[in-house]
BARODO-986197 format. One record per residue (C-alpha): residue in three letters; x, y negated, z negated. Coordinates in steps of 0.02 Angstrom, whole numbers, plus 50000, padded with zeros to 5 digits. Example, Ala and Ser with C-alpha at 12.3 -4.5 7.8 and 13.67 -1.06 7.14 Angstrom:
# residues 2
ALA506155022549610 SER506845005349643 
This chain:
# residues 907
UNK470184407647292 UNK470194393347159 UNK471614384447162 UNK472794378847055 UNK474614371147037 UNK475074381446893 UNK476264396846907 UNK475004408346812 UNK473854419946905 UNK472294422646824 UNK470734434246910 UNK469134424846878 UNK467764435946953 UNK466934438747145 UNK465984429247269 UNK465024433447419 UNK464954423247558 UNK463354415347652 UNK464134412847809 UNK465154427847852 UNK464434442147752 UNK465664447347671 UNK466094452247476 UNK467854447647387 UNK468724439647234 UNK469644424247175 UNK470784420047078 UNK472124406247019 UNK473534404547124 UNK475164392847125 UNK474884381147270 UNK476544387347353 UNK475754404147388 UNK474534398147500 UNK474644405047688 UNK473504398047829 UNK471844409547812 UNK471604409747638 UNK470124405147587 UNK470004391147432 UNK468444384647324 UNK468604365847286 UNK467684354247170 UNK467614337347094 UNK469114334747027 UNK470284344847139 UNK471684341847217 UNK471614347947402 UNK473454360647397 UNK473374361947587 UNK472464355547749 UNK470954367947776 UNK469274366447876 UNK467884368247783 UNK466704384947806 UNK465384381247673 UNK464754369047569 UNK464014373947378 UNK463394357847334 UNK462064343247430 UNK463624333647491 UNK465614335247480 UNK466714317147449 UNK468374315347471 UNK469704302047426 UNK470904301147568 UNK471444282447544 UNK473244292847495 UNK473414297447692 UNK472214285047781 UNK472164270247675 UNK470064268647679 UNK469314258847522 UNK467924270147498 UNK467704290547479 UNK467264298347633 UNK466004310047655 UNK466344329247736 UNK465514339547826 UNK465414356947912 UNK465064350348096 UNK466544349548202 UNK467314334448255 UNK467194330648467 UNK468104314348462 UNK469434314248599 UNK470924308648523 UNK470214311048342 UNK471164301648234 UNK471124308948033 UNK469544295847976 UNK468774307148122 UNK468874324248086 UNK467504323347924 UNK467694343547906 UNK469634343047868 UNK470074343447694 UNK471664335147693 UNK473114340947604 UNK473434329047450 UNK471954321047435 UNK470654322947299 UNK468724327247284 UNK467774316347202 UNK465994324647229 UNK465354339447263 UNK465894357147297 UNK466294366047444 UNK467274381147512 UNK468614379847652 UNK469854388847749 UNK471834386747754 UNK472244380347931 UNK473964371047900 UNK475394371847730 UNK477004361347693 UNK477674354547841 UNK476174362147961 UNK475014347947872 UNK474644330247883 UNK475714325947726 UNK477034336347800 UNK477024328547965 UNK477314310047865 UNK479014317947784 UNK479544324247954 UNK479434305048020 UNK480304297947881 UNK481764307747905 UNK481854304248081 UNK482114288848031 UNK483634277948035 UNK484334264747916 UNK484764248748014 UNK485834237747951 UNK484984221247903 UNK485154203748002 UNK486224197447851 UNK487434212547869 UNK487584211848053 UNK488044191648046 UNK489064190747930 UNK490224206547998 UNK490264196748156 UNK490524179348077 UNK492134189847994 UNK492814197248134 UNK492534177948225 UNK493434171048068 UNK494864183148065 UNK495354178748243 UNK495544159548208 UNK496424160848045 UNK497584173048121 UNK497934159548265 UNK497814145048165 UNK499284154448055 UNK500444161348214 UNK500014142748272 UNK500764131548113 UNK502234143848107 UNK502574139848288 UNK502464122748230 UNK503644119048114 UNK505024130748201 UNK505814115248246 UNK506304112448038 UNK506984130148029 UNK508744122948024 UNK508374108947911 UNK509814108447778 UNK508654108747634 UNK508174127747680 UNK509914135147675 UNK509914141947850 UNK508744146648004 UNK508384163247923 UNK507874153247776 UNK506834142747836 UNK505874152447957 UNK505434163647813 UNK504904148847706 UNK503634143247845 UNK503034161547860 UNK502824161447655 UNK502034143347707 UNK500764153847846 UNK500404168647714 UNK499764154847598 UNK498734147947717 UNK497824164247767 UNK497574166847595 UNK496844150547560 UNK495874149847730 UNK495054165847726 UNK493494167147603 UNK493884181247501 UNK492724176847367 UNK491144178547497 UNK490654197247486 UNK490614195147296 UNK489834176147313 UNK488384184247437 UNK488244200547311 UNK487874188547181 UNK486824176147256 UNK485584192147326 UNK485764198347132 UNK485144181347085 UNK483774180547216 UNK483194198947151 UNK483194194246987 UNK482044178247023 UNK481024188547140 UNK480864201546973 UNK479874184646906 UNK478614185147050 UNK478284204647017 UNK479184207647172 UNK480344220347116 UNK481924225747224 UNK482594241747270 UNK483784236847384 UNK484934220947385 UNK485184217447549 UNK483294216547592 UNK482944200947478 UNK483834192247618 UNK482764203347752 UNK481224192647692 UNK481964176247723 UNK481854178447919 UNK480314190147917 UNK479224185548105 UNK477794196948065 UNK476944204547914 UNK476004221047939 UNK474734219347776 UNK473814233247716 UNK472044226547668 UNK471334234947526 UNK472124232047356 UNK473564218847436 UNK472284206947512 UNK470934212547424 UNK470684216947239 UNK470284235947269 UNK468854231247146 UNK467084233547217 UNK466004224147158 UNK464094218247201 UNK464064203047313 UNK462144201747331 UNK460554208347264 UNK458914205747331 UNK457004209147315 UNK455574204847409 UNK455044187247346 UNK456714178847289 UNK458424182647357 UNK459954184747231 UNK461534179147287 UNK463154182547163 UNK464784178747218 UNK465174198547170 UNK463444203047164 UNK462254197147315 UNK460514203547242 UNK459024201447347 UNK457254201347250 UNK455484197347306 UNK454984180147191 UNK453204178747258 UNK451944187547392 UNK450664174647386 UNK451004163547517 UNK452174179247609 UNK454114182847547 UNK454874166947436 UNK456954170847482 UNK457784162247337 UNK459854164447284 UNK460914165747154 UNK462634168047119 UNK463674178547001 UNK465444176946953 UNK466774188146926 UNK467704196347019 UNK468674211446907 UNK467834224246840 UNK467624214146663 UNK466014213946623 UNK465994194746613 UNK465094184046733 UNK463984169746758 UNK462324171246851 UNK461624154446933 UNK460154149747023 UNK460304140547199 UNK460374125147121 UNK461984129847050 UNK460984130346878 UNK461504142546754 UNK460264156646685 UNK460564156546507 UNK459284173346513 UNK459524184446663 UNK458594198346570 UNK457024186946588 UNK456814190246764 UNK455994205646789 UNK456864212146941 UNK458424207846868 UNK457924216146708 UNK457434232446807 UNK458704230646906 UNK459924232446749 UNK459034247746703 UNK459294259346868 UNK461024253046880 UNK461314260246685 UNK460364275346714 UNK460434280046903 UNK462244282246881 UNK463714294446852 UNK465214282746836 UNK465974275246687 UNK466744259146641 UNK467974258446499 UNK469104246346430 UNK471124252046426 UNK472004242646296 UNK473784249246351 UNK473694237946526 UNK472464225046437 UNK471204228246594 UNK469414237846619 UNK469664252646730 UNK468184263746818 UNK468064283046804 UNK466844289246979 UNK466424279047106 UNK466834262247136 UNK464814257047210 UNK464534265247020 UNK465684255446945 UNK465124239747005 UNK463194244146975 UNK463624246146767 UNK464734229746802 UNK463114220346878 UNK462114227346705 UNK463274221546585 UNK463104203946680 UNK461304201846658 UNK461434207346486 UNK459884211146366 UNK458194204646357 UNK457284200246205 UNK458924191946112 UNK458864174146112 UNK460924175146065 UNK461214184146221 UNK462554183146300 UNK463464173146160 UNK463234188446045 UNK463944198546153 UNK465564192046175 UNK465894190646001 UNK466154212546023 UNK467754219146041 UNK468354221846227 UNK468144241146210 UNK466404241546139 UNK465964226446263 UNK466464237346419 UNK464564247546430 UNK463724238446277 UNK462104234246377 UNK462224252946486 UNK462344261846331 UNK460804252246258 UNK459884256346425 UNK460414276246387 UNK460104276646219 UNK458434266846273 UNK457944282346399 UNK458144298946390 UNK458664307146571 UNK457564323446588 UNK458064327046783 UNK459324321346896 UNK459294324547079 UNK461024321747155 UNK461244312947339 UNK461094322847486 UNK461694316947654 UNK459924320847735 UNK458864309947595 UNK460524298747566 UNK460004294047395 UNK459874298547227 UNK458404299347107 UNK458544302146905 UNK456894305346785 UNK456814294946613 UNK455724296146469 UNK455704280346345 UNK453984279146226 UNK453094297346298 UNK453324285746465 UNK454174293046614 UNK454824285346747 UNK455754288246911 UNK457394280046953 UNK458024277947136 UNK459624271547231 UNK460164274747395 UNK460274267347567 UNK458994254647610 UNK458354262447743 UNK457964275347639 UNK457314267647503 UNK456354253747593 UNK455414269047718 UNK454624276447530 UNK454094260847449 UNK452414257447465 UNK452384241647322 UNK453524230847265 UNK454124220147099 UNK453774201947105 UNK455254193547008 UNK454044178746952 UNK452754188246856 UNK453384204146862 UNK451794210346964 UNK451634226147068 UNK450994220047252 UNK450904231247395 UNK452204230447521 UNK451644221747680 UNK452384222747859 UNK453084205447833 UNK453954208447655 UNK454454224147746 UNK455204213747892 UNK456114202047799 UNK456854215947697 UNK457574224247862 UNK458154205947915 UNK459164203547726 UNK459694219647754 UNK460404216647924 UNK461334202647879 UNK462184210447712 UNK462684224947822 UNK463094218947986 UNK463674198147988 UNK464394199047808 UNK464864219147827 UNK464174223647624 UNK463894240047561 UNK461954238847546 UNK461104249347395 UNK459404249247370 UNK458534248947192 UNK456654256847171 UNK455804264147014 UNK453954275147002 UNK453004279446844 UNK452694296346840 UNK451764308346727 UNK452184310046544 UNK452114327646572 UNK453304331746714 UNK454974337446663 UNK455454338946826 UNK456024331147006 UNK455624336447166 UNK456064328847354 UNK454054326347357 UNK454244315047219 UNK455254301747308 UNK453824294147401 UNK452684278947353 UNK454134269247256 UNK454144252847189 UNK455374240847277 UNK456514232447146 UNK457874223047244 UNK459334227547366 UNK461164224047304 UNK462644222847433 UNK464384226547381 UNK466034223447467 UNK467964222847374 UNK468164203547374 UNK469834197047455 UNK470894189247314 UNK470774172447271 UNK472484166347307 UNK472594175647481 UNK471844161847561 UNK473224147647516 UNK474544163547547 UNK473984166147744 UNK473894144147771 UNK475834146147710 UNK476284160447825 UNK475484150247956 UNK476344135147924 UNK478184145247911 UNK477784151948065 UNK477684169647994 UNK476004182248101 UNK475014193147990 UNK474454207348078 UNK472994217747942 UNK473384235547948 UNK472084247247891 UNK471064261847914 UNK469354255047881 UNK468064252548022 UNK468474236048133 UNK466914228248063 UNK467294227547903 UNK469064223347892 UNK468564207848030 UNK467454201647897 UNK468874200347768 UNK470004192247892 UNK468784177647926 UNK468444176047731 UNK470554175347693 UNK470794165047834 UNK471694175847959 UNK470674171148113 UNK470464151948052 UNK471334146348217 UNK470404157948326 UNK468944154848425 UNK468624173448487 UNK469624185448415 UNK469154200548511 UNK470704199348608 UNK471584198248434 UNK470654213048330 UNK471024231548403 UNK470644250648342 UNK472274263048338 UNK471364270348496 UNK470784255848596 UNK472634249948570 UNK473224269148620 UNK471954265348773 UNK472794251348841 UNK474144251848981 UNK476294247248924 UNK475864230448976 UNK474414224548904 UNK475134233948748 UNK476614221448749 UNK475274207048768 UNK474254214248608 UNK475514214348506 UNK475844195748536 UNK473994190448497 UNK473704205448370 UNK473044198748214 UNK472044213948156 UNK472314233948177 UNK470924245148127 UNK470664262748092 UNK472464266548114 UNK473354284548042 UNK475224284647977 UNK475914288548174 UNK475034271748219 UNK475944262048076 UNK477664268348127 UNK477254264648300 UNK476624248148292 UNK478274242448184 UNK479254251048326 UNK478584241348458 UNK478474224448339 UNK480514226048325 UNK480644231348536 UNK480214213448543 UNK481514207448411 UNK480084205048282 UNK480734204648091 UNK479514215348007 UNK478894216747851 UNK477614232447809 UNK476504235147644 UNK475834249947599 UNK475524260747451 UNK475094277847505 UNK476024292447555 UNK475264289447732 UNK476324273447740 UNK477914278747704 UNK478654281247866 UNK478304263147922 UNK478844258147767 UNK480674265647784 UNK480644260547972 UNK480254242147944 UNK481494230247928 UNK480704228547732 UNK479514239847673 UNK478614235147498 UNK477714247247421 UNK476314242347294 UNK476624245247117 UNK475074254647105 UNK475554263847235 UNK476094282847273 UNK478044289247212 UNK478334292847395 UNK477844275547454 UNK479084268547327 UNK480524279447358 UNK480504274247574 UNK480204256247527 UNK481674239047492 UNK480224231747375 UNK478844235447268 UNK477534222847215 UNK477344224847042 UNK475454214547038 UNK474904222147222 UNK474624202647282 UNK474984195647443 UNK475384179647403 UNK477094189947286 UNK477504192647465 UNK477584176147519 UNK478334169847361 UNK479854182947395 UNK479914176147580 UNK480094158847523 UNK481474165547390 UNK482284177847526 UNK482384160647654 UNK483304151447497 UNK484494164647489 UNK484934164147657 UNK484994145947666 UNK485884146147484 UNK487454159547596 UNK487444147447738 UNK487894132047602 UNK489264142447512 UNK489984147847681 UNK489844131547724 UNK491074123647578 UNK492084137647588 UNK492474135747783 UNK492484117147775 UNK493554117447622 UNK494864129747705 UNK494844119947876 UNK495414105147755 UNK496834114847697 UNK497454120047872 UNK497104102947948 UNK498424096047787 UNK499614109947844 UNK499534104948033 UNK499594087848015 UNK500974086047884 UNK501964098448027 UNK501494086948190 UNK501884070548098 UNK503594078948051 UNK503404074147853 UNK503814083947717 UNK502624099147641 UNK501054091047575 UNK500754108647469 UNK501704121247403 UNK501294140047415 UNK501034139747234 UNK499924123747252 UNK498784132547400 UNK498374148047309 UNK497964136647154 UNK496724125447252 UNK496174141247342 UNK495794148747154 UNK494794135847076 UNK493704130747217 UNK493444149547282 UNK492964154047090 UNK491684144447006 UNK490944131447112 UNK490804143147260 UNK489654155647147 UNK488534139847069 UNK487994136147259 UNK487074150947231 UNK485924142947113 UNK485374130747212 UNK483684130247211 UNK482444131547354 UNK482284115047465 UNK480514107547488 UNK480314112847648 UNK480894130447650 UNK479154137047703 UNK478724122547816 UNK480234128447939 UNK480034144348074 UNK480704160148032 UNK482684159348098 UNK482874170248247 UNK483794187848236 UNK484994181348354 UNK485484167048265 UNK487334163748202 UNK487744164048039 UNK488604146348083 UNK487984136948229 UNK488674126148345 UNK488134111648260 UNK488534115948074 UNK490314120348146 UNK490454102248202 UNK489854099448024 UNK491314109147949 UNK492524103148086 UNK492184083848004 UNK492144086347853 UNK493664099347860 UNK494504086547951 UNK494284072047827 UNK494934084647680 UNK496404087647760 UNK496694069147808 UNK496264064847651 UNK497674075547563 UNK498854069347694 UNK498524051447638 UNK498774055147486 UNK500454062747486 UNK500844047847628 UNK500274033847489 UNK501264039447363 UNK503094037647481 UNK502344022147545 UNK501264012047446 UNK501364017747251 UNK502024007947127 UNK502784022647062 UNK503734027847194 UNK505074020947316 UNK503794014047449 UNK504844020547579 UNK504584014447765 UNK503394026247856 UNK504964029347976 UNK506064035347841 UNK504744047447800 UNK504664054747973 UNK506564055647944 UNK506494065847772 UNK507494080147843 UNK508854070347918 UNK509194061347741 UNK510864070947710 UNK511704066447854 UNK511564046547862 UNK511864032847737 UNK510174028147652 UNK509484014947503 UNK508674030247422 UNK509234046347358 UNK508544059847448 UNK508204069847306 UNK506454058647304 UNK505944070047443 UNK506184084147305 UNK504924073647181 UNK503384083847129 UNK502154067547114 UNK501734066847296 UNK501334084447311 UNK500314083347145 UNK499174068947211 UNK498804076847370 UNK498484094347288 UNK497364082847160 UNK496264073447308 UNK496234091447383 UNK495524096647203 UNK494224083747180 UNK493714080047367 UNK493264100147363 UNK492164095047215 UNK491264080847299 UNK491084093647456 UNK490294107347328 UNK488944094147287 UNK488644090547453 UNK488094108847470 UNK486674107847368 UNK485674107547520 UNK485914110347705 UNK484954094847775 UNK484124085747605 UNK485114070247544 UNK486034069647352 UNK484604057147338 UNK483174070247366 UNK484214084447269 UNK485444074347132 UNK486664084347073 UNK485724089646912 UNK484464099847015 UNK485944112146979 UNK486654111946815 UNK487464127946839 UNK488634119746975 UNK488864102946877 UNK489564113046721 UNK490794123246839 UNK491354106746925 UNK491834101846751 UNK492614117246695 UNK493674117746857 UNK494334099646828 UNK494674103746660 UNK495654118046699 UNK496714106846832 UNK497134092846702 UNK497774107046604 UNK499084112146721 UNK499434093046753 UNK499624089746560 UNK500304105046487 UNK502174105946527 UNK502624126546559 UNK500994126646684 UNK501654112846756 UNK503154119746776 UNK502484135046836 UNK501324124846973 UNK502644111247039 UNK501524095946966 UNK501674082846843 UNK500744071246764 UNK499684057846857 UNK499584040846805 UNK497934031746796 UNK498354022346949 UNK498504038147045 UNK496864045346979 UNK495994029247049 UNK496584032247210 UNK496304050447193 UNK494394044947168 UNK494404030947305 UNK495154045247434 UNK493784060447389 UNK492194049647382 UNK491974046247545 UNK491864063047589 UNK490044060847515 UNK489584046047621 UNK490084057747792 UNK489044072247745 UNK487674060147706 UNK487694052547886 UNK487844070247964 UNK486354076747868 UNK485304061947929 UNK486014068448092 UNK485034084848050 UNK483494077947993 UNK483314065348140 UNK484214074248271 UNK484354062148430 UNK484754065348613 UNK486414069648605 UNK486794075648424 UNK488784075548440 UNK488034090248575 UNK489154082848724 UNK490474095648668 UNK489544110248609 UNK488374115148735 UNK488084133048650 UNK486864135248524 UNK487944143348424 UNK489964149748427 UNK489784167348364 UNK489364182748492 UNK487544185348500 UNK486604203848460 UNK485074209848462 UNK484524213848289 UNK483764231448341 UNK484784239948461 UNK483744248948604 
């Protein structure tokens, strides 16, 4: 049958089978009507409706693109022989055509063995909705740091109505009755004030902040609580290709038999000179995108103003235009080149465009002054309109190369690429890059050949592709297999997809943050080991063999020494979508935070079962849909920027829960003490809920824009068990708390006592307030009924909270290291909150309506004089935190922290 996902069924014609004998038709069918059995006809092109074993192939070889299920850079190649792995993982069984993926060459014809649910795809939908959602480590701490906070407001409350019951009966309430349900109006207005109310929406906003900053880094997020997630990620399971590598490949080295070519994309190795035996000579190319832009320099680090010059270079040019089925094109929509065919293609016309032309002294200056879409194959459409192909004969797994006939000037002449051992076994000459003489190829060119050859391929793990030419007959019009036999040696190129440039710096910070990187893909070990010593993932490792594992050597392994892998694991090869979910399974069994890339549809169970899955933009719909994030650029280090972002939020929380908690203990501590020291009510209820309005409002959501501290990504990753407020920080809150509240007291104290504008009472006679009616006194009691002292101490509650705000621009940094104006945001909403408080000080119905009255510049001073200090304290407790001695204030709290403990992934 030929396939098709259209609902139309069209009869094409018949077909009789090699293999089993037999005569029947095909036809177009919809997808959804394929049962196991059926028999389908694939080319290049298709997209594989089913999993089916293949039963006969119609073309030399058959290609697939898989990277959709197993994540592997390159096309893998199929065939009819049947898989006896034990434990065959999907890069093993190389006759399954799996369901999804696409052909890219060839033709073959293969038999339904598995549909919908019964394939691999389908297996990957049944594990993601196995899968749970957790709740994330933000979520879980602050429920518990709510149900903590309830609890002591509710006691603190019960407590300061217990209190005061001894002024129940005081005369100025009217009765018992009275006055116990003043002090319970008294309590209400202190849970109001005391409990945060304004934190869901201060957290809600400070996450939409984060995600909107995070939107700047091309980290985009799907789900708000995540961008926290990051901020205490242990581990980060990395896909390699296209996240830590561009997904661009590219030629890294050429070579030939006298002079060696190095390029930074493209290693070329040529032969300079067979005099005096094989001259090895380098250069370098760079570049490292599929623009055709790039410099080539000698191994002097000189530049060659004409690479064309060089004859292997020049011939070079030519078989990579000509022996060659890809195409390179420039898309003006995403302002990029993009390949059509195979990438080792690709980077072949990439590698001509770079040496450019010969016989134009202009070169390559002329050739930038074309516009990006004509630049894109300028120099391989020269070469084609140059040569005329006659004969093409396509690669075949037994000959593994491929060989195309060209005619230029009634001169014909043989193109060949393929796998150096190949290539190298039917050369019997070679092209000398200094002269461009033919010599023949001796056993020692031949040797050192084999030795370049061995190191592209096995130390620095390159694609190797050999380049070879023959003149042939001006009157063959034809190729045969016979043909490919005394060739001409032209150079051998080595490709690889180059790690990204600023994936290097990305792993030193993840190091330094404390944050693993495990590299998750299903390449071969040796490769992907190479790219983790050139980004730096095995810097501090002197053998990593106990570091680096295959999904089956780790399968292999007994529960033990799997627990002990894990810990070292810095590398995880050859790995299919079960092996992802499992690995961030047994990463959180050991109350790991982790954080999984991917992009196919292969990763999207691990993606939904990590604590943050982030799915590349490039990526597949289904990838996208089970992940929190999705990299918009595909880069690394936009995972590490969102970490460092994700720890500021977190840390950016802590400081609003902070000022809120040590604001509100300042308000209960005022209550309490003005109760124990039997003086009259500091606050009204009026006067609490005010306070509790204009420091909950704006200031509490400008914390949120603090911005990161210097050292976010110098500190370890917190640990899931960690309280939102530790035993420490509540000491924190406790002092300064405790020096609001004192603070207020004093000020409602200095006014009876000490202000000129009031009746500097004894301190005694202030104790004594509520005995005023019955005993003769110097003073009318209606002073105790005067609304200045109450407005001063609700003023120093006003602007000590407003010091206390700009101590929270940063947990542990000093106002020195982060002034105030780091924030502007919280500066302006300082300002607008102690605007709006003069204005119910100076205009006469608010102040009516708020119990206040105007302050005199006197009081204002000592307003100041009683709020600053609250500055100096948190000053000398954060130097506390920085330098942390022996004891630390630690002689009372000998917990680490004061809220229950869980583990972030329940068992």
């Amino acid at each position: 049958m030929w396939l098709d996902t259209g609902r139309t069924n069209v009869h094409l014609g018949c077909f009789r089978s090699v293999d089993s004998n037999f005569f029947g038709c095909f036809s177009i069918l919809p997808a959804t009507e394929l049962v196991p059995g059926d028999i389908v006809e694939v080319s290049v092109g298709c997209k594989i409706p089913a999993d089916m074993r293949m039963i006969e192939m119609l073309s030399n070889q058959v290609r697939v693109d898989q990277a959709i299920l197993t994540g592997e850079s390159s096309s893998v190649e199929k065939e009819l022989k049947i898989t006896t792995t034990s434990n065959a993982v999907y890069q093993d069984k190389t006759n399954i055509l799996f369901s999804g993926t696409v052909v890219v060459a060839g033709r073959a014809r293969a038999v339904v063995v598995g549909v919908g649910p019964n394939t691999a795809m389908g297996s990957i939908r049944d594990s993601m909705l196995r899968t749970e959602d957790e709740a994330t480590p933000l979520k879980k701490k602050l429920d518990e740091f709510g149900t903590f906070l309830a609890k002591v407001i509710a006691g603190i409350c019960v407590l300061v109505w217990i209190v005061n019951i001894g002024h129940f009966r005081d005369p100025s309430h009217g009765g018992f009755l009275s006055g116990a349900i003043h002090y319970f109006k008294i309590a209400v207005a202190l849970a109001v004030a005391a409990i945060p109310e304004g934190l869901p929406a201060v957290v809600t906003t400070c996450l939409a902040l984060g995600t909107k900053r995070m939107a700047r880094l091309n980290a985009i997020v799907r789900s708000l609580p995540s961008v926290e997630t990051l901020g205490c990620t242990t581990v980060i399971c990395s896909d390699k290709t296209g996240t830590l590598t561009t997904n661009i490949m590219s030629v890294a080295k050429v070579q030939d038999d006298t002079k060696l070519l190095f390029t930074l994309l493209s290693n070329v190795c040529v032969v300079e000179s067979a005099n005096r035996g094989p001259v090895v000579s380098e250069y370098s190319v760079s570049g490292t995108t599929y623009a055709p832009e790039g410099i080539i320099f000698d191994s002097t680090g000189m530049q060659l103003d004409f690479p064309a010059e060089l004859p292997c270079l020049l011939h070079m040019a030519m078989c990579s235009a000509l022996c060659n089925e890809s195409t390179l094109q420039y898309n003006p929509d995403k302002g990029n080149y993009e390949k059509i065919g195979e990438s080792t293609e690709v980077a072949l016309r990439v590698l001509a465009e770079k040496v450019g032309l010969p016989g134009f002294n202009s070169m390559p200056s002329a050739l930038n002054m074309l516009t990006k879409h004509e630049r894109a194959s300028y120099c391989n459409h020269y070469w084609e309109e140059q040569f005329r192909k006659i004969h093409v004969l396509e690669f075949s797994r037994d000959r593994k190369m491929m060989s195309v006939l060209c005619s230029r000037n009634q001169m014909h002449i043989l193109f060949s690429k393929g796998a150096p051992e190949s290539i190298i076994s039917r050369c019997s000459t070679i092209l000398c890059n200094s002269d461009g003489s033919i010599v023949p190829l001796t056993a020692d060119i031949r040797a050192e050949l084999d030795s370049r050859f061995n190191s592209f391929a096995g130390k620095e793990t390159l694609r190797c592709l050999a380049l070879a030419l023959k003149w042939m007959p001006s009157i063959q019009q034809s190729l045969s297999f016979d043909d490919e036999k005394d060739l001409t040696f032209i150079g051998l190129v080595g490709m690889l997809d180059p790690p990204r440039d600023e994936v290097r710096n990305a792993m030193l910070s993840c190091m330094t943050a404390g944050i693993r990187v495990i590299v998750v893909t299903g390449d071969n070990k040796s490769t992907a080991e190479s790219l983790c010593r050139k980004i730096g993932a095995f810097d501090q490792l002197i053998d990593f063999s106990e570091h680096s594992y295959t999904a089956s050597e780790f399968e292999e392994l007994p529960p033990l020494q799997q627990t002990i892998a894990l810990q070292r694991m810095a590398l995880f090869t050859r790995v299919e979508p079960s092996h992802k979910r499992i690995l961030v399974e047994a990463l959180q069994h050991q109350n790991e935070v982790v954080a999984m890339t991917g992009d196919g549809v292969n990763d999207a169970p691990a993606l939904k079962k990590a604590d943050i899955g982030i799915a590349m933009g490039s990526g597949t719909a289904v990838a996208k849909s089970a992940s929190d994030m999705v990299l918009a650029d595909d880069n690394f280090a936009s995972i590490v920027a969102a970490v460092a972002e994700g720890r500021a939020i977190y840390n950016n929380t802590k400081q609003f829960i902070r000022y809120m908690i040590s604001s509100n203990i300042g308000e209960v501590v005022c209550i309490f003490v003005a109760a124990v020291l039997g003086i009259p009510d500091t606050l009204a209820p009026v006067q609490l809920l005010w306070v509790n309005l204009v420091t909950d409002g704006l200031p509490a959501t400008a914390i949120g824009f603090n911005k990161q501290d210097s050292d976010v990504m110098r500190a370890k990753p917190r640990k899931v068990n960690e309280a939102v407020v530790s035993g420490w920080l509540f000491f924190r809150y406790l002092v300064i708390g405790a020096y609001v509240g004192l603070a207020t007291v004093a000020g409602f104290i200095w006014w009876f006592v000490y202000s000129d504008g009031g009746p500097k009472l004894p301190y005694t006679e202030l104790m004594n307030f509520d005995t005023c009616p019955t005993r003769e006194t110097t003073y009318p009691c209606s002073i105790f009924d005067d609304r200045h002292p109450s407005t001063v101490s609700m003023t120093v509650l006003v602007v000590v909270e407003m010091f206390n705000a700009l101590n929270n621009l940063s947990e542990n940094q000093s106002l020195l290291v982060i002034p105030p104006w780091s924030n502007m945001w919280l500066v302006a909403s300082i300002i607008i909150t102690m605007l709006l408080h003069i204005l119910i000080l100076y205009v006469h119905p608010l102040s009516i309506l708020f119990s206040v009255t105007p302050l005199s510049w006197a009081d204002w001073t000592v307003v100041l004089y009683l709020s600053l200090p609250v500055i100096v304290i948190d000053e000398v407790l954060k130097f506390f935190s920085r330098n942390p001695v022996g004891f630390r204030f630690r002689l009372w709290f000998r917990r680490s922290d004061l809220l229950p403990k869980k583990d972030l992934h329940e068992k």
